[in-house]
C-alpha positions in Angstrom: 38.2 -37.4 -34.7 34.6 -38.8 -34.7 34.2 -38.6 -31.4 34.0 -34.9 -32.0 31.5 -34.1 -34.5 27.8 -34.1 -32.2 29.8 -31.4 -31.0 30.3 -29.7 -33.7 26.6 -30.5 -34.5 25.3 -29.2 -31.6 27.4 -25.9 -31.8 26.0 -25.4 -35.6 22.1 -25.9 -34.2 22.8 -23.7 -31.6 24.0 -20.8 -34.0 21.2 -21.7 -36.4 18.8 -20.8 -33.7 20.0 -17.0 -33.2 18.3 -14.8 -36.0 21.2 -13.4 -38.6 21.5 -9.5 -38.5 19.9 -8.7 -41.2 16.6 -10.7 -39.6 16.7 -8.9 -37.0 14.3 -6.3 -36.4 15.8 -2.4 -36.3 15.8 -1.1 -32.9 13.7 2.4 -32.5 15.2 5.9 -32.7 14.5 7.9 -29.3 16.5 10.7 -27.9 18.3 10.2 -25.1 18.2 13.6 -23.3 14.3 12.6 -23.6 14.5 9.7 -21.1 16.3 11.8 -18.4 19.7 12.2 -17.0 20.1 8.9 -15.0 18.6 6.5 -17.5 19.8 8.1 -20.9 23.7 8.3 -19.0 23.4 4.8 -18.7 21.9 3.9 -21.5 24.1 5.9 -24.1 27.4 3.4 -23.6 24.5 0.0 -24.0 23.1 1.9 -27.3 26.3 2.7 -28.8 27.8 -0.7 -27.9 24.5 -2.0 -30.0 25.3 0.4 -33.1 28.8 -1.3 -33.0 28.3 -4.9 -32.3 24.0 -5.6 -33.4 24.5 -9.3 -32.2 25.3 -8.2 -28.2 22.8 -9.8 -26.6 24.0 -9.2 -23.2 24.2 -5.6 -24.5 20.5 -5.3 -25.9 19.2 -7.3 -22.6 20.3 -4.9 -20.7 19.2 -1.8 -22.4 15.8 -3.8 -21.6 16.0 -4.2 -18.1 17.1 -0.8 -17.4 14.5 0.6 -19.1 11.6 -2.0 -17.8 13.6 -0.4 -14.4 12.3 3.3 -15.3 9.1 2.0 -16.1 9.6 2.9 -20.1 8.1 -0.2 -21.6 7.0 0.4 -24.9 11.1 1.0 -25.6 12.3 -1.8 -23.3 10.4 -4.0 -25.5 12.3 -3.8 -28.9 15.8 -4.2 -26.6 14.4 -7.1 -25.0 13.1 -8.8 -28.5 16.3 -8.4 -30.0 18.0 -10.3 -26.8 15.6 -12.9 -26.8 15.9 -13.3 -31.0 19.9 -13.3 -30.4 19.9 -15.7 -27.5 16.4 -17.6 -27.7 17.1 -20.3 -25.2 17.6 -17.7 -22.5 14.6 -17.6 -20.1 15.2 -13.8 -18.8 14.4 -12.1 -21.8 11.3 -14.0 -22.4 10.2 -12.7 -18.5 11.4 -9.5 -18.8 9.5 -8.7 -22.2 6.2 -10.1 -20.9 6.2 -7.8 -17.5 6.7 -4.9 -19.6 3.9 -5.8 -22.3 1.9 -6.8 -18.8 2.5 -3.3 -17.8 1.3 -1.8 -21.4 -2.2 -3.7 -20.6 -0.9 -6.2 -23.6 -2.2 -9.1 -21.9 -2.2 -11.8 -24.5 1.3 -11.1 -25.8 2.5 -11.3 -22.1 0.7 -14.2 -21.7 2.8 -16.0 -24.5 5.8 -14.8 -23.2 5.2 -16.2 -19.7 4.0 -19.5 -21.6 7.4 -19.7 -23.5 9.5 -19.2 -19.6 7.6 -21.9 -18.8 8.1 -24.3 -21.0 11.6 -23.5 -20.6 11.6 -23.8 -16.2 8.3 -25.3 -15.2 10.1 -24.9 -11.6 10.5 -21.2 -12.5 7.2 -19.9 -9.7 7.2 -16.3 -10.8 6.7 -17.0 -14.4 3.7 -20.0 -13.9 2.3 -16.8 -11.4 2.5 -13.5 -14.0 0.9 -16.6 -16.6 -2.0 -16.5 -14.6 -2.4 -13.3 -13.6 -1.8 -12.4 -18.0 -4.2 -15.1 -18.8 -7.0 -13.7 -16.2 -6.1 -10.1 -17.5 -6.5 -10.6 -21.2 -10.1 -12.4 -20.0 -9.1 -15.7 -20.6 -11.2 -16.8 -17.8 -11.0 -20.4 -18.4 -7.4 -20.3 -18.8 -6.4 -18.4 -16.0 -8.9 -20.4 -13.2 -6.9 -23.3 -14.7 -3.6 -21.9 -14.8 -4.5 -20.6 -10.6 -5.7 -24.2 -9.6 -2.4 -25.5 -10.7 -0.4 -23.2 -9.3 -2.5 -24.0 -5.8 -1.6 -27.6 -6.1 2.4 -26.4 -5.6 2.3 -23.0 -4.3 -1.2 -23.2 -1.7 0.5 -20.9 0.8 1.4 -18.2 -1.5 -0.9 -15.2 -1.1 -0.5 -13.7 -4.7 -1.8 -17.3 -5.6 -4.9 -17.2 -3.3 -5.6 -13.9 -4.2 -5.3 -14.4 -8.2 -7.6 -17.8 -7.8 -9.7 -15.9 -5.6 -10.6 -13.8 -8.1 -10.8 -16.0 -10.9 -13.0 -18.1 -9.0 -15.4 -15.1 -8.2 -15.4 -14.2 -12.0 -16.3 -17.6 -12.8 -19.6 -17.7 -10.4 -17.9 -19.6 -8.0 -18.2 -17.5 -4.7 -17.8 -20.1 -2.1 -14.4 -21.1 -3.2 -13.4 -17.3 -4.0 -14.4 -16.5 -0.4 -12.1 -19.3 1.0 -9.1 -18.8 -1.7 -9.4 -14.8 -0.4 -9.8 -15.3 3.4 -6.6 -17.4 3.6 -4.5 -14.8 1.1 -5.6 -12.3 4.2 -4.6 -14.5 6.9 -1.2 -14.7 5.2 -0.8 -11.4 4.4 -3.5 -9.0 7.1 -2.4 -5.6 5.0 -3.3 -7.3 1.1 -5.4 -4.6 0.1 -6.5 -5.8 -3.3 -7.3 -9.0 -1.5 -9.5 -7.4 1.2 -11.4 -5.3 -1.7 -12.2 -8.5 -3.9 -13.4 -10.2 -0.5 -15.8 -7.6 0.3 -17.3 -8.0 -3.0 -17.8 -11.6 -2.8 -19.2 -11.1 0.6 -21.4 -8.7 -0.9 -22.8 -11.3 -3.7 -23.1 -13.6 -1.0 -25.5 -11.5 0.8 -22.9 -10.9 4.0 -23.2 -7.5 4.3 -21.1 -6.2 7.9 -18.6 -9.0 6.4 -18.6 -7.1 3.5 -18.3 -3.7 5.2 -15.3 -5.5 7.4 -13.4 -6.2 4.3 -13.8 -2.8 2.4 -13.1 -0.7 5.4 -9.9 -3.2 5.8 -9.2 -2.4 2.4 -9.3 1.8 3.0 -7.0 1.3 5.8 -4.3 -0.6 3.4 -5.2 -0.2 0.1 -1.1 -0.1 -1.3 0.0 -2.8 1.2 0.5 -6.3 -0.8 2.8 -9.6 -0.3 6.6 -9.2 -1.6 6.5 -10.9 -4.8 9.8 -13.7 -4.0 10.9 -12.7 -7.8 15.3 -12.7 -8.3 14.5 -11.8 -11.7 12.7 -8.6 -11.3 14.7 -7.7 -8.3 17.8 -8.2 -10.8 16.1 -6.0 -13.2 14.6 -3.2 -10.4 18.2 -2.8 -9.1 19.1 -0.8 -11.8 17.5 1.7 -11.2 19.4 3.7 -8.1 17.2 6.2 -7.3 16.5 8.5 -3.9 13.0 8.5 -5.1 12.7 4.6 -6.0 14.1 4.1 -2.4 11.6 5.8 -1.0 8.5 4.3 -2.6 10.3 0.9 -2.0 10.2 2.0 1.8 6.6 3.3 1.5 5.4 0.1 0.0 7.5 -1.8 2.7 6.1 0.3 5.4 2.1 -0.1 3.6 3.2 -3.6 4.2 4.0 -3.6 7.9 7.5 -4.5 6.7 9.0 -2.3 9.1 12.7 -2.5 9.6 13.2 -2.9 5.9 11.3 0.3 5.2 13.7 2.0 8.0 16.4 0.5 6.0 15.0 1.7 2.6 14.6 5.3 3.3 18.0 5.6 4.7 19.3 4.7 1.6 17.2 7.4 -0.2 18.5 10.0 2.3 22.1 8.9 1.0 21.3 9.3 -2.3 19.8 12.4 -1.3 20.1 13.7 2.4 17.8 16.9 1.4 14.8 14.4 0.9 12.5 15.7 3.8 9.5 13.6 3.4 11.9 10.8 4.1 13.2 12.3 7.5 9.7 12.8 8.1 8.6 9.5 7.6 11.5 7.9 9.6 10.2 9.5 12.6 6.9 7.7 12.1 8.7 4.8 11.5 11.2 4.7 14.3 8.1 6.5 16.6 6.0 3.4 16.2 8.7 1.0 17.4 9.0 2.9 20.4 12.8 4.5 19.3 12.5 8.0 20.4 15.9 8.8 20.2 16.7 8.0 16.1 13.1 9.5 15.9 14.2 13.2 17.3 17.7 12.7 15.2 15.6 13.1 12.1 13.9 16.0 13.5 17.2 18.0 14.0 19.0 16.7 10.8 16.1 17.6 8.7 15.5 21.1 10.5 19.4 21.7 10.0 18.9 20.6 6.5 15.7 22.5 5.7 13.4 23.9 3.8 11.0 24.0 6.7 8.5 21.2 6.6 5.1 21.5 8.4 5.1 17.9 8.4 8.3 17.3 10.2 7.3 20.0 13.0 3.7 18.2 13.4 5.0 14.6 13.6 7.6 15.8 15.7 5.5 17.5 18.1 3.2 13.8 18.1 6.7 12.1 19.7 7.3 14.5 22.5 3.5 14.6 23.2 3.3 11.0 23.7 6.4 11.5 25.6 4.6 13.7 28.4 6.0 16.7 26.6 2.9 19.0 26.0 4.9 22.6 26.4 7.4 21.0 23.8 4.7 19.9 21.7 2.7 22.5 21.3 5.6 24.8 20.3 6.1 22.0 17.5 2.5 22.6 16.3 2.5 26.3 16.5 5.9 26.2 13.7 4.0 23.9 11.8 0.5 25.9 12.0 3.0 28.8 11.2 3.8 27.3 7.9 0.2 25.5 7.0 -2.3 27.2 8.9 -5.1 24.9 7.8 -3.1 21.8 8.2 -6.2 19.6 10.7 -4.0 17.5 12.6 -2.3 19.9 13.9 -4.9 22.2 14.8 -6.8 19.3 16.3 -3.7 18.2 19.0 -3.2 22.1 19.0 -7.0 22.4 20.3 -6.2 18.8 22.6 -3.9 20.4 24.8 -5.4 23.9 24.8 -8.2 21.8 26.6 -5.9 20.1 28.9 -4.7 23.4 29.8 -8.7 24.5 30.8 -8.6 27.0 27.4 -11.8 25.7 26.4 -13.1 28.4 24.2 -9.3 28.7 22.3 -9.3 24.4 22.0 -13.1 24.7 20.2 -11.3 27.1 18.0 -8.5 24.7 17.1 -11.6 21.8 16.3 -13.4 24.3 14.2 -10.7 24.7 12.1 -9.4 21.2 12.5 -13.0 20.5 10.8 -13.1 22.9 8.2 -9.6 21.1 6.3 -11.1 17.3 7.8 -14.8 17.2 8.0 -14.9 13.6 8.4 -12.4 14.0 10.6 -14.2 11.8 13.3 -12.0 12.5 16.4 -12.4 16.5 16.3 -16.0 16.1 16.2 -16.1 14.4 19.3 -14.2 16.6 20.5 -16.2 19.3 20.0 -19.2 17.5 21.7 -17.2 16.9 25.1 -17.0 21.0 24.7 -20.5 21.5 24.3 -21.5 19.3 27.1 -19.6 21.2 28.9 -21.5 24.1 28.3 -24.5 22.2 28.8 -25.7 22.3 25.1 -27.0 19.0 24.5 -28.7 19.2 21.1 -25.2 20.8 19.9 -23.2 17.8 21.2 -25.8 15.5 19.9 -25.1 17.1 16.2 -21.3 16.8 16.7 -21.4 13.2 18.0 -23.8 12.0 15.5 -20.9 13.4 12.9 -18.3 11.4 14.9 -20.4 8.3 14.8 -19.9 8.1 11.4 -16.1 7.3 11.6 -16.2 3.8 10.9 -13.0 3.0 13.5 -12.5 0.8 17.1 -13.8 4.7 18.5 -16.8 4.3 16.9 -18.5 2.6 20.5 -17.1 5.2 22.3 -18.6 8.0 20.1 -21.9 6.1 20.1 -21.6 6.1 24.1 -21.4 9.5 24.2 -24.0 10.2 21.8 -26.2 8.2 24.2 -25.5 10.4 27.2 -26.3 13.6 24.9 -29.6 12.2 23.6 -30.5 11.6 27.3 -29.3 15.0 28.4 -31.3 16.5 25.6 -34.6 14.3 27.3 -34.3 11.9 24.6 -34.2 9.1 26.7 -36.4 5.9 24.5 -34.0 7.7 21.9 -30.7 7.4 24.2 -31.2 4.1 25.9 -31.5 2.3 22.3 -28.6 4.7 21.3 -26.5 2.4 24.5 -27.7 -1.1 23.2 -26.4 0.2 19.6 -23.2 1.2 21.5 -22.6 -2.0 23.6 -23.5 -4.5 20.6 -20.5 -2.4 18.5 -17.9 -2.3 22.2 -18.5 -6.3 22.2 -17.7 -6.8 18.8 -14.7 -4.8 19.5 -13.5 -6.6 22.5 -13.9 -3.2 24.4 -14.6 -4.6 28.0 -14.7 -1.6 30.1 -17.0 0.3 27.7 -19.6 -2.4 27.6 -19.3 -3.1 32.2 -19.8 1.4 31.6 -22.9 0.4 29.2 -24.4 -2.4 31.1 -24.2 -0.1 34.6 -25.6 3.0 32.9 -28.8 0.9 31.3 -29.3 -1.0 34.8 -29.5 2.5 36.3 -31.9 3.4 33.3 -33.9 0.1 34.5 -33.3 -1.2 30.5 -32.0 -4.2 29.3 -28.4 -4.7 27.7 -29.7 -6.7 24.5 -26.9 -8.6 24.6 -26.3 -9.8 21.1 
C-alpha cells in the first residue's frame, strides 16, 4: 500500500495547481451573431459547453484558438487565460495567449507569456523566436539583442532570426553586424521584404547610398513576401479557420513568397470553398502562366467566364497568355472586353496600344499610351513607348521629354531607356548632352549584366569618336 502514496501525492499537487472555479476569472459577454456566421456557429457549442462544465479546459482552449484564428484577440484572450489557469503546465495556452496580446501591440505581457513556454520547452524554437521579437517590440532593447544572439548560437540559418538580430543590432548602434545579420536573412530568403527595408537603412547610416537604393527598391518589388514561420502550433491554431478568403491570402502570401506550387495549391482550395471567387481564377492564370502551363492557365479563363460576373482582370491577364503565345488577333479581342468593362484600366490600354503599333496603326497605339499614362503616369514602359512614336515622327525634343519620364523607372529597362534617351538628345543636336547621356547608359547596362546593350553603347560612342568610361 505504501508503494502507492507519491502517487497519490503527486495527483493531489497536480490538482492543487489548477485554479478552483470560483478563482477563476468570469469569461466576457459578447454576442455571437456579432462575430459572424462561421466563427459564432462554431463557437456557440465551445461557449455553451463552458456555461455547463467552467473547468473544460480543452473546451476554453479552443474557444481561444479559434478566435486567435479570426484574428479577434482581445476575446481569445480571456478563453485562453482560463485554459492556461485550468491546465497551467500546458505549454499551448501560454503560446497562444502571447501571439494574441503580440497582435494587440501588448508587448510586455506577450513577452512573459513567451518567457513562461520557455521555461517550460527551451527546445520549443518558435516560442525563444516570438520572445525576441516581444522583448524588441516592448523596447527592451537590451533584452531582445540578448535574447537574438542566443537564438543565433542554435538557429544561425534561420532568416526570422537574422532579420530580428539584424534589427536589434541596428537599434543598438551596431551597423556592421546589422548589415551582415541582414544580408544573410536576404540570401536565405531573396523575397524578405522587411529584411530588404531594414537593410537599406543601415546602408543608408553607413553612408552606402546605391546599396541603399538596391535594398529599398528590393523591398517595393516584395514588400509582403517573408520566410514561413516553421510554427505546428500556430498552424494548429490557423487551421481553424476554413475560409475561401483565408485560402486565398494564404496563396497570395505563398505566391509574394515565390512559393509557387503551394500558392497553386492554396487558391484551388479557395475556389472549393467558393468556385465564384474570381480574383482567385484570375490569379491562377498568373500563376500557372509563369510556369509556363498554358493549358490550366486558359481552363481558368473559361471556368471563370462560364462562372461570371465579368472581370476586366481575367480578360486582360488572359489576353497576356495568348499574346506571349503569338496570339495577337486573340489577344487584342481579350483587351478590347476588358477595356469594355474598365475603360481606363493602363495595362490594357498600354498592350492594346503595343500591338496597334505592330499592326503600323501608329496614331491609334499613341492613343492607347496616352491613356495608358493618364491611369499610370509612372508607368515607365508606356512612356517609352511614346518616344519610339515620336521619333518616328521625327520630334526629337518630344521623345526626349517622354524618355526622360521613362528613365525614371528604376527597373533592368532603365539602360535601355537611357539608351534611347541618348539617341534623342543627339537627334535633337544635343550631342556633349547625348554622348554623356551613353556613358550614364553603359555604366547602368554593366551593372546589369546587359551585354549587347553595352557592345550597342561602346560602337555608337566609337562612331561618336568618345570614350566608353568604363566604370
Amino acid at each position: 500500500m505504501d508503494a502507492c502514496l507519491p502517487w497519490v501525492v503527486c495527483a493531489a499537487l497536480l490538482a492543487a495547481c489548477s485554479a478552483p472555479v470560483s478563482e477563476l476569472d468570469p469569461l466576457p459577454d459578447f454576442a455571437i451573431d456579432g462575430l459572424g456566421p462561421r466563427v459564432g456557429e462554431r463557437l456557440e457549442p465551445l461557449a455553451a459547453a463552458l456555461r455547463s462544465s467552467p473547468r473544460d479546459a480543452a473546451a476554453a482552449g479552443k474557444a481561444g484558438m479559434l478566435l486567435l484564428a479570426y484574428d479577434q484577440h482581445a476575446l481569445a484572450v480571456p478563453f485562453l487565460e482560463r485554459a492556461q489557469a485550468l491546465e497551467p503546465a500546458e505549454l499551448r495556452w501560454k503560446y497562444y495567449r502571447g501571439i494574441s496580446l503580440s497582435k494587440m501591440g501588448r508587448h510586455a505581457e506577450a513577452a512573459i507569456s513567451f518567457r513562461h513556454c520557455v521555461e517550460i520547452n527551451e527546445g520549443f524554437l518558435p516560442a525563444r523566436i516570438r520572445l525576441a521579437e516581444a522583448a524588441f517590440a516592448a523596447n527592451d532593447l537590451q533584452a531582445g539583442l540578448d535574447r537574438y544572439r542566443d537564438l543565433l548560437r542554435t538557429a544561425p540559418e534561420n532568416p526570422l532570426v537574422l532579420y530580428g538580430a539584424g534589427r536589434a543590432e541596428a537599434a543598438a548602434g551596431n551597423n556592421e553586424a546589422a548589415r551582415d545579420r541582414l544580408l544573410r536573412a536576404v540570401e536565405l530568403e531573396p523575397a524578405y521584404g522587411e529584411a530588404h527595408y531594414a537593410l537599406g537603412l543601415v546602408f543608408r547610416d553607413l553612408g552606402q547610398v546605391a546599396e541603399s537604393a538596391r535594398h529599398l527598391e528590393a523591398f517595393e518589388r516584395s514588400r509582403h513576401g517573408e520566410p514561413q514561420r516553421n510554427d505546428p502550433l500556430l498552424s494548429s491554431a490557423l487551421a481553424l479557420r476554413i475560409s475561401a478568403a483565408e485560402y486565398l491570402k494564404q496563396g497570395v502570401e505563398a505566391q509574394a513568397a515565390g512559393r509557387i506550387g503551394s500558392a497553386i495549391a492554396l487558391h484551388l482550395k479557395a475556389l472549393e470553398e467558393d468556385p465564384s471567387l474570381v480574383q482567385a481564377r484570375v490569379n491562377l492564370m498568373i500563376l500557372y502562366g509563369s510556369e509556363g502551363r498554358a493549358a490550366p492557365a486558359k481552363q481558368q479563363y473559361r471556368l471563370g467566364v462560364e462562372a461570371g460576373p465579368e472581370s476586366a482582370e481575367l480578360h486582360y491577364n488572359y489576353g497576356v497568355l495568348v499574346y506571349q503565345e503569338g496570339n495577337s488577333s486573340e489577344a487584342s479581342e481579350a483587351f478590347r472586353k476588358a477595356l469594355a468593362l474598365n475603360p481606363e484600366h493602363a495595362l490594357a490600354n498600354h498592350n492594346m496600344g503595343q500591338i496597334l503599333e505592330e499592326e503600323g496603326r501608329f496614331d491609334e497605339a499613341m492613343v492607347r499610351y496616352e491613356r495608358a499614362l493618364a491611369n499610370r503616369p509612372d508607368h515607365g514602359l508606356s512612356h517609352y513607348k511614346m518616344g519610339m512614336l515620336w521619333m518616328r515622327r521625327r520630334n526629337a525634343s518630344k521623345a526626349v521629354q517622354a524618355f526622360q519620364e521613362a528613365a525614371t523607372e528604376n527597373s533592368d529597362r532603365k539602360p535601355t531607356y537611357l539608351f534611347s534617351l541618348a539617341a534623342a538628345e543627339l537627334a535633337s543636336g544635343n550631342r556633349a548632352g547625348a554622348i554623356s547621356r551613353f556613358q550614364q547608359a553603359r555604366r547602368m547596362a554593366s551593372r546589369y549584366s546587359q551585354t549587347e546593350l553595352v557592345r550597342r553603347i561602346d560602337e555608337t560612342l566609337s562612331t561618336l569618336g568618345a570614350a566608353s568610361a568604363s566604370p
